[in-house]
C-alpha positions in Angstrom: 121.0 81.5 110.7 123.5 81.3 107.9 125.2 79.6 105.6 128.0 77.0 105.6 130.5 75.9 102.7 133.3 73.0 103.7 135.9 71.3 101.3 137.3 68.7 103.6 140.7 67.2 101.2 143.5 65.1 103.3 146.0 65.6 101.2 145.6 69.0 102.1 144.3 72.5 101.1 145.1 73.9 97.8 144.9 77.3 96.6 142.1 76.3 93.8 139.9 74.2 96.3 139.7 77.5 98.9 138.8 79.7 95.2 136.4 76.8 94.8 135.2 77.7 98.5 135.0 81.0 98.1 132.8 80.9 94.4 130.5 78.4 96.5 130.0 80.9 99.3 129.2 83.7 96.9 126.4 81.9 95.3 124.6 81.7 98.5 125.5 85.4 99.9 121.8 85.8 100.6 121.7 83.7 103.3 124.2 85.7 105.3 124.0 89.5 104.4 125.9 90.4 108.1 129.3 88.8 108.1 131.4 86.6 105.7 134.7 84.5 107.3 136.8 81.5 106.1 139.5 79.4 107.6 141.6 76.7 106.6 141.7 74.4 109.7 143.6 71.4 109.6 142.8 69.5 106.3 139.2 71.4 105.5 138.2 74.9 104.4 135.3 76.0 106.6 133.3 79.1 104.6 130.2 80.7 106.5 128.2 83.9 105.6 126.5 84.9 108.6 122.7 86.4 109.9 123.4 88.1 113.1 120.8 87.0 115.6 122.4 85.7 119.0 125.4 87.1 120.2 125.6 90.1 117.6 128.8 90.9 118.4 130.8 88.2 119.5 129.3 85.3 117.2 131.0 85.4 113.9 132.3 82.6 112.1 134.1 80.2 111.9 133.8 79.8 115.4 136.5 78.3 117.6 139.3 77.4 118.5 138.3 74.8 121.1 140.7 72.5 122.0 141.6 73.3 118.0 138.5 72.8 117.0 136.9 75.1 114.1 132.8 75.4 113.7 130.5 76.8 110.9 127.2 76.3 111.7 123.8 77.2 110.0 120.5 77.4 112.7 119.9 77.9 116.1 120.3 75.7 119.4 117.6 77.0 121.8 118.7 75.1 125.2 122.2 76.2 124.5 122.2 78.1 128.4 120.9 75.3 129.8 123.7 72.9 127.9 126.1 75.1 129.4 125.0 75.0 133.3 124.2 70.8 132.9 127.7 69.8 131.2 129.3 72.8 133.1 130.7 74.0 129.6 133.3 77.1 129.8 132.5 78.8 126.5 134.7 81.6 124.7 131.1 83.4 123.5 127.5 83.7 123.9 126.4 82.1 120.6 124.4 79.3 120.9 126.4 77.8 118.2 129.3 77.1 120.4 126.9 74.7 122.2 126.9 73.2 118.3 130.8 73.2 119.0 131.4 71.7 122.2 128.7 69.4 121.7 130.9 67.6 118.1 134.3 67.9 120.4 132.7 65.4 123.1 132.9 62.7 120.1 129.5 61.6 122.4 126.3 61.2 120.3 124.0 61.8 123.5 126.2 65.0 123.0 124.7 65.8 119.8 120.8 64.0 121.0 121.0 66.7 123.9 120.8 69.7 121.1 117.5 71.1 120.7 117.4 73.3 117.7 117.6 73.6 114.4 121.1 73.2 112.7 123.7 71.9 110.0 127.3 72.2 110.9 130.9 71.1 110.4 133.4 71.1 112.5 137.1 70.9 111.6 140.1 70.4 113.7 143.7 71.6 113.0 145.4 67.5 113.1 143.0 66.9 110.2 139.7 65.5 111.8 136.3 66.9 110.3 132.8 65.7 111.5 129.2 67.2 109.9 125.8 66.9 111.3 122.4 67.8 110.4 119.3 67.9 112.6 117.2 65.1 113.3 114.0 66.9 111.4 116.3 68.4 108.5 114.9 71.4 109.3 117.9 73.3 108.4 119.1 71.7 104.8 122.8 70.4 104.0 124.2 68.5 100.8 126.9 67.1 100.4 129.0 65.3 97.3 132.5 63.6 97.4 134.7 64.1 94.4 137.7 62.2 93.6 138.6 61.6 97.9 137.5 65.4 98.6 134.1 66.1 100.6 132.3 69.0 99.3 129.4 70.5 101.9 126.8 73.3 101.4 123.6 74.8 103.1 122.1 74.9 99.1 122.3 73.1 96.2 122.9 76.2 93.7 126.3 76.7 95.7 127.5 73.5 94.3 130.2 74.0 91.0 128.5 72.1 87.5 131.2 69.8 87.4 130.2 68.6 91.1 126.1 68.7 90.9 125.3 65.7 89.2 127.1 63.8 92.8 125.4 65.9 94.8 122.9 64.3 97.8 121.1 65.6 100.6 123.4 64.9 103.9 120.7 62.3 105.7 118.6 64.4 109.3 119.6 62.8 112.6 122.9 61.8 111.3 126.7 62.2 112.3 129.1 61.8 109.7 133.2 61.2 110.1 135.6 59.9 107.2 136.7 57.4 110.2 133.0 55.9 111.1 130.9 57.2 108.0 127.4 57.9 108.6 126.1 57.1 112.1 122.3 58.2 113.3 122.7 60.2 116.5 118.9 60.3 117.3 115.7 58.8 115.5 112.5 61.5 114.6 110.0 59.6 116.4 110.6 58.1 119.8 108.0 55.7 121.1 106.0 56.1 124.5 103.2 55.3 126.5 99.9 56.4 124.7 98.3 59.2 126.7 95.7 58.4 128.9 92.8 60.8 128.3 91.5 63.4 126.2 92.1 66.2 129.3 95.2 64.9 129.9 96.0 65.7 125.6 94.9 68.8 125.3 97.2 69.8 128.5 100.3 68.8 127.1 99.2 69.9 123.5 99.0 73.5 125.4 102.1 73.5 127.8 104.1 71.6 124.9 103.4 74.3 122.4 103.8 77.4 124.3 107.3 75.8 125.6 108.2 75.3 121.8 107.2 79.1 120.9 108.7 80.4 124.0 112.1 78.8 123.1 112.1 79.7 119.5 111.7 83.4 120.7 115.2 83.2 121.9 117.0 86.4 120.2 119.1 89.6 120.7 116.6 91.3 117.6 113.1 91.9 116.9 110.9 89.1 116.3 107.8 88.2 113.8 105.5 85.7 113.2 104.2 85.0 109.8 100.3 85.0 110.2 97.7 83.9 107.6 94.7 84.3 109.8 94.2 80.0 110.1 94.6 78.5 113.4 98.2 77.6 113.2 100.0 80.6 112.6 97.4 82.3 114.9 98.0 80.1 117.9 101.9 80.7 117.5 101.3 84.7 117.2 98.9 83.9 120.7 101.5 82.9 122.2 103.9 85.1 121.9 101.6 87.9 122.5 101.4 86.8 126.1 105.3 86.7 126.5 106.1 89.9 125.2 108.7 90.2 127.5 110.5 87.1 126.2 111.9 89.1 122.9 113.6 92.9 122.5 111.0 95.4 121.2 107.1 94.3 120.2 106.0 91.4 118.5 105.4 92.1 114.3 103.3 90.1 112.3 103.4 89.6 109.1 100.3 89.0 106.2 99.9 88.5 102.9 97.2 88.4 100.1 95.7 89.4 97.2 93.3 92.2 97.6 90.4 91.3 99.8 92.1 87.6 100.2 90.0 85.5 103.3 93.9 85.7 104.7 94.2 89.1 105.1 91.0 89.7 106.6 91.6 87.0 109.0 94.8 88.2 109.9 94.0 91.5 110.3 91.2 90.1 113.0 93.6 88.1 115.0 96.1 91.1 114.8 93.8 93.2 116.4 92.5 91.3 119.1 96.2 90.1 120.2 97.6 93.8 119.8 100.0 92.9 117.0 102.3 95.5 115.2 101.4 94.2 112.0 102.2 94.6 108.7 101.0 93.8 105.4 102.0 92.4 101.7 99.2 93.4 99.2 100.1 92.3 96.0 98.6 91.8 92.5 98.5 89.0 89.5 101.4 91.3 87.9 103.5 91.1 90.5 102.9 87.2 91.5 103.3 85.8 87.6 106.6 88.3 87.8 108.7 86.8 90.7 107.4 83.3 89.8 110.9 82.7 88.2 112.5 83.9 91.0 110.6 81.8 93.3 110.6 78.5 91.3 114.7 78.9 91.6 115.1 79.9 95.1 113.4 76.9 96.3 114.8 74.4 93.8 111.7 73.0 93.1 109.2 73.1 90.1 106.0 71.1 92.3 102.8 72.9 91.2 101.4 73.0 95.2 104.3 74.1 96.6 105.7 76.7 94.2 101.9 78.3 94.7 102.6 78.3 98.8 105.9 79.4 98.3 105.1 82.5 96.3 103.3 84.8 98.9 105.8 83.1 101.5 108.7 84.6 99.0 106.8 87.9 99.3 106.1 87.9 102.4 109.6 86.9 103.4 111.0 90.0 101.3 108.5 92.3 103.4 108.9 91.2 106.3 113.1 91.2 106.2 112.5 94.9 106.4 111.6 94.9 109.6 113.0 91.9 111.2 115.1 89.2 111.4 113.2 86.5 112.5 110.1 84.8 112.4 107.7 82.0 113.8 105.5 79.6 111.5 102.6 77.1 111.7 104.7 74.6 109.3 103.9 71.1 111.0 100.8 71.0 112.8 98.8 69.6 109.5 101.5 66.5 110.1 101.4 66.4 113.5 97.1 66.7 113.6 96.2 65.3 110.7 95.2 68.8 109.1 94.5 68.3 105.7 91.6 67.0 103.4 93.5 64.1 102.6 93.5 62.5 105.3 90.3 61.8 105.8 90.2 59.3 102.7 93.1 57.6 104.4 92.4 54.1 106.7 92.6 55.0 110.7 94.8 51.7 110.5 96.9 53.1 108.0 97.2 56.8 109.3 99.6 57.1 112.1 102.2 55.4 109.6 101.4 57.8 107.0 101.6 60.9 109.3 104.9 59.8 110.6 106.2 59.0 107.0 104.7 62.8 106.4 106.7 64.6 109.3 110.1 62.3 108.2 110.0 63.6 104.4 109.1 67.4 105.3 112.9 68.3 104.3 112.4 67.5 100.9 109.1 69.5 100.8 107.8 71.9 102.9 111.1 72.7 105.5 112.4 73.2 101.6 110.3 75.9 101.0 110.6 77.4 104.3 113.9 77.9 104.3 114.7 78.3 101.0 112.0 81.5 100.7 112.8 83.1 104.2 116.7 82.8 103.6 116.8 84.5 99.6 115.8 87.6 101.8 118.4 86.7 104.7 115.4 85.9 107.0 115.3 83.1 109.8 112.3 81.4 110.1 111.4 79.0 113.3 109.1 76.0 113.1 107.6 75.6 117.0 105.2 73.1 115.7 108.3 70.6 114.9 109.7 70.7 118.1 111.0 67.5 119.2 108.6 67.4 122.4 105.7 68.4 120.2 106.4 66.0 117.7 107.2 62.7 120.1 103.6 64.1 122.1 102.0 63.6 118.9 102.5 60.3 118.3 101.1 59.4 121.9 97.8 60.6 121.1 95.4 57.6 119.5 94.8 58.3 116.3 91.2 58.3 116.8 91.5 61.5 118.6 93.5 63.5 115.9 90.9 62.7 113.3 87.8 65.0 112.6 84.9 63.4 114.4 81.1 64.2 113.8 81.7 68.0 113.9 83.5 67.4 110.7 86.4 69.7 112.0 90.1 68.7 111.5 92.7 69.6 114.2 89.6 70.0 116.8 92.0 68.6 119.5 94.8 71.2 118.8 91.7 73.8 118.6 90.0 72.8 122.1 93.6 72.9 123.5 93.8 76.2 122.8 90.0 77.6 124.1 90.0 81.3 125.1 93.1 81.8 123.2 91.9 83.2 120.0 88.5 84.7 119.1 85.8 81.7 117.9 85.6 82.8 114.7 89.5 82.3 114.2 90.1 79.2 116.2 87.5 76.8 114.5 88.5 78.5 110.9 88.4 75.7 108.1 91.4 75.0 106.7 92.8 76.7 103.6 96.3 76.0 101.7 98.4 79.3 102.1 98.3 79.5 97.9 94.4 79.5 98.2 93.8 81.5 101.0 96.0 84.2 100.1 94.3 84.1 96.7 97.9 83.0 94.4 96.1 79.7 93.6 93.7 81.3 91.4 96.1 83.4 89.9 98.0 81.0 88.9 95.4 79.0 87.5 93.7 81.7 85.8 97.0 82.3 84.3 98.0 78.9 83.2 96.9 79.6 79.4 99.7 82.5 79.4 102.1 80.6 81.3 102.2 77.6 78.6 100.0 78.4 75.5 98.1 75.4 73.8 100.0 75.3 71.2 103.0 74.5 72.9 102.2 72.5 75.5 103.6 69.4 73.2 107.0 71.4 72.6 110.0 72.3 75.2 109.4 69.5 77.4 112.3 69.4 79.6 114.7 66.7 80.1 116.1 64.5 82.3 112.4 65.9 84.1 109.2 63.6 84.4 106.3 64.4 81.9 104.2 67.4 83.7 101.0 66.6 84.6 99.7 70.0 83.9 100.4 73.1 82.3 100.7 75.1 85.2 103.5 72.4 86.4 105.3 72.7 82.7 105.5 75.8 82.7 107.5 75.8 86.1 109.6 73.0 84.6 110.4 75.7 81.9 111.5 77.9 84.7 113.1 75.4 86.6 115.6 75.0 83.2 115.9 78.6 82.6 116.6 79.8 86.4 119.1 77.0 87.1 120.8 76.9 84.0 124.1 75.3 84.1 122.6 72.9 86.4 121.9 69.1 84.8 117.7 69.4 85.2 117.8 65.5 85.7 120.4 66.0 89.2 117.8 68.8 90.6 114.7 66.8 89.5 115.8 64.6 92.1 115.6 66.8 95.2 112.0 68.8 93.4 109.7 66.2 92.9 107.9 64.8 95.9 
């Protein structure tokens, strides 16, 4: 996990557009506190600041040369051993991000469908040729902006110089991008099949699916973690990788965090316990949550009202948690995939599978956002098993009748019965709760909203270029949102923060 800066200029390379590299790269430092390396390759300066996790000591970048080809890559491809054996690839490293590599040399989209990961990369080669390419999920975020015939590329938005923001866009998942052939789409999110034939049959490939996703997204040369509220997603992932301990170096950590007395720290500590967990914890109080609420409102470049309260004990969580380790395993997905939250049950069955898909396709702008954005201010890698490609194409083979709560009034019940035996009862048929309620920020916040914004201001200070807040909570993070990101237009950043 990293992060990657590219200028790609044919006319060449100047001295100011590699200082204009450089600056770029510095403003996202935190996403790569173990290495920094740049490169002029050809007609494009490739930038990368680097989170050592496969291949510690062999894997810096830029990456290369292959055949004179240059990499920078931000993510991880988890068949990258098994790429190696079935295309019979002869590979200078073990980083899995040389699979990125040799995969953009082929010039073969099936190349790039084969990767299964998460990833954003460029690839430059010395004659002058430069391709980029983002996963088909957007898990891991690029943007992109070309200036007067020069293509500027960054893992953040904030990385961006002033003059450049108000062109900047997010570089489009599943796509392949050359100055010869422009954007082409390598792979589409959701592949159609054959429904599956019985409820059995679902819950067995809900189960093997799932524990194949976890397994591969424990692939690392460092400890491993799992972010754990105590609700069924987060628990199932920390199940499973409690029963393939053998999979990672050193135990499996876990990681909570709450308010005092918070149903999510109780909960966690339960499942904890029962799977033999080294597990750790992030108590915190309304002092400390209404102080890094700046901080958190600017890291994830985004002023929403439900996910800036998600984000916060993510942020803190994140912070703790990059103490110990360097990775870690989420439940982000399974609400899309399952239809999880309260919401959907107002919706129309007829109308439902379009709206879950539509859900899963725009999670890059929302909650992947968050993800990365909180994990990576600490130089943390988070993993999203729920959003695997197998997972996610098995999802939408199951009738939507079966992934809706039935009389027992219990979302997700197919996901739970999948997983019987796995967790204790209590856990595995716990009611849903939003991370910002269960870890108790939600109420904080609100309970705070008067202090955040005072009544009379609430009609001053509105922000421009921003839409009119619905509430004060939401104001007052479009106050932050100004402040944090100053010298960045409001109106340019509104349009990646608003759902």
């Amino acid at each position: 996990m990293c992060g990657v800066v590219a200028i790609h200029s044919p006319s060449g390379v100047s001295e100011s557009l590699a200082q204009q590299g450089r600056a770029m790269l510095e403003r996202i430092r935190h996403r790569g506190p173990d290495g920094r390396g740049e490169r002029v390759v050809g007609a494009t300066w490739l930038g990368h600041v680097r989170l050592a996790i496969v291949d510690l000591d062999e894997g810096d970048q830029p990456l290369g040369p292959v055949g004179g080809h240059w990499a920078v890559v931000n993510g991880e491809i988890y068949n990258h051993r098994e790429l190696r054996r079935v295309r019979g690839l002869h590979f200078r490293t073990d980083s899995d991000s040389e699979a990125a590599l040799a995969a953009a040399v082929t010039g073969d989209l099936q190349a790039l469908a084969d990767l299964r990961g998460m990833y954003a990369f460029v690839v430059a080669h010395e004659d002058g040729r430069v391709v980029a390419v983002r996963d088909p999920l957007g898990v891991k975020p690029l943007y992109w902006a070309h200036v007067d015939g020069v293509t500027v590329f960054a893992s953040e938005l904030v990385a961006f110089d002033p003059a450049v923001r108000p062109l900047v866009e997010q570089f489009p998942p599943g796509h392949r991008w050359t100055p010869e052939e422009g954007l082409v789409r390598f792979r589409e999110l959701h592949v159609s099949g054959t429904e599956v034939a019985s409820l059995d049959e679902a819950r067995e490939l809900i189960r093997t699916t799932l524990v194949t996703a976890v397994r591969r997204r424990m692939m690392a040369d460092v400890p491993v973690g799992v972010f754990l509220s105590g609700g069924l997603d987060s628990s199932l992932v920390a199940a499973i990788m409690a029963s393939f301990t053998d999979d990672v170096p050193g135990p499996v950590h876990s990681f909570a965090a709450g308010t005092e007395g918070s149903s999510d720290l109780v909960a966690a500590r339960r499942v904890a316990e029962y799977l033999g967990l080294e597990h750790h914890e992030r108590v915190y109080d309304a002092e400390e949550v209404l102080a890094v609420l700046p901080g958190v409102v600017a890291s994830i470049e985004s002023y929403e009202p439900s996910l800036v309260r998600s984000a916060v004990p993510n942020y803190l969580l994140a912070e703790t948690a990059a103490s110990v380790v360097k990775v870690v395993l989420t439940g982000e997905g399974a609400d899309e995939l399952f239809a999880g939250y309260a919401h959907h049950r107002d919706i129309e069955r007829g109308d439902l599978q379009q709206e879950l898909l539509r859900s899963i396709s725009g999670l890059h702008h929302l909650n992947l956002q968050r993800c990365d954005r909180v994990t990576m201010a600490h130089g943390l890698e988070a993993r999203v098993p729920f959003l695997d490609r197998d997972l996610v194409d098995l999802a939408g083979r199951i009738p939507i009748d079966w992934r809706i709560p039935g009389s027992h009034g219990q979302e997700k019940a197919l996901l739970r019965e999948a997983f019987t035996g796995w967790l204790p009862e209590e856990v595995l048929w716990r009611p849903k709760e939003q991370f910002g309620d269960g870890s108790g920020t939600a109420d904080v916040t609100a309970a705070h909203a008067h202090d955040l914004v005072p009544e009379d201001s609430w009609d001053d200070e509105r922000v421009a270029g921003l839409p009119s807040p619905r509430t004060r909570e939401e104001l007052a993070y479009q106050r932050m949102f100004a402040r944090q990101l100053a010298g960045i237009d409001a109106g340019v950043l509104g349009r990646f923060a608003t759902p």
